[in-house]
N, C-alpha and C positions, 0 to 999 in steps of 0.2 A: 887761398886761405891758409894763414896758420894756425897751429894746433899745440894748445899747451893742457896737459893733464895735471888737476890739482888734486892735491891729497888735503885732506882738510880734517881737523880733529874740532869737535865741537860739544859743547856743553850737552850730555845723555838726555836727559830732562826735554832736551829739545832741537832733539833731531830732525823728528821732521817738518818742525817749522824752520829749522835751519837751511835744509835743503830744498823746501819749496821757494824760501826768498832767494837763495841762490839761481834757482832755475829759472827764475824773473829776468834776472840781469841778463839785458841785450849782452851777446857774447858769449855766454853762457848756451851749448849745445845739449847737453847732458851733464844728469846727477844723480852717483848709484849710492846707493845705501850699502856697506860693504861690512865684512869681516876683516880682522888684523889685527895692526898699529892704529890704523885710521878710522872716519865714521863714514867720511864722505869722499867721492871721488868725484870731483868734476872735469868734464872737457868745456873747456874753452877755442874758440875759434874765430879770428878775429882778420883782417885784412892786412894789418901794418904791424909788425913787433910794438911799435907804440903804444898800441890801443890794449895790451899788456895791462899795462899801468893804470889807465882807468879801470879795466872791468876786472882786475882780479885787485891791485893794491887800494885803489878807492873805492869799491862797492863793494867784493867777496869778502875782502878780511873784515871791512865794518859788519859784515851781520852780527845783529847781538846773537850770540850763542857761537863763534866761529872761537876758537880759542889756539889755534896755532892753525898753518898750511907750508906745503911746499908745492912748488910747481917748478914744474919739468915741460921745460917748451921741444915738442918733435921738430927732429930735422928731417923725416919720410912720413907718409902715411903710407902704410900696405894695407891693403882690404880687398878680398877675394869679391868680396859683392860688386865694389867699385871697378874693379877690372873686367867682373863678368857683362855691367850695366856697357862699360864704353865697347868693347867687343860685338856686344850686341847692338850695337848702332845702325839701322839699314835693314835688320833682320827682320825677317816677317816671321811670327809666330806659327 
């Protein structure tokens, strides 16, 4: 899977129906409610760089209330949990 994190700024009024339609969208991992520059942050995760284009420039930007985004596609993911889960593979509790 790839992994792109979007920073999304959205209409105040309607936040959180902005971010629940987002959380809808196949592709769509995660959506935090944040402090900053931004309102929203979402991860996306998707199979092919392609599929980019659909779930974030055809479905996220249209939400009504989305009013600008940026996204930042990862080239690693590090996660302590992910490494602890594969480690533990075989392990007996």
């Amino acid at each position: 899977m790839i992994s792109a994190i979007v920073m999304i700024k959205a209409d105040v009024e309607r936040i959180p129906e902005v971010a629940q339609a987002i959380s809808e969208i196949d592709g769509i991992a995660e959506v935090y409610s944040v402090t900053g520059d931004v309102d929203l942050i979402a991860v996306a995760r998707v199979s092919r760089h392609e599929d980019f284009a659909d779930v974030i420039a055809d479905q996220l930007n249209k939400v009504r209330g989305v009013r600008d985004s940026q996204t930042h596609i990862a080239f690693r993911t590090y996660s302590t949990k992910d490494l602890g889960a594969a480690f533990a593979i075989g392990l007996e509790d």
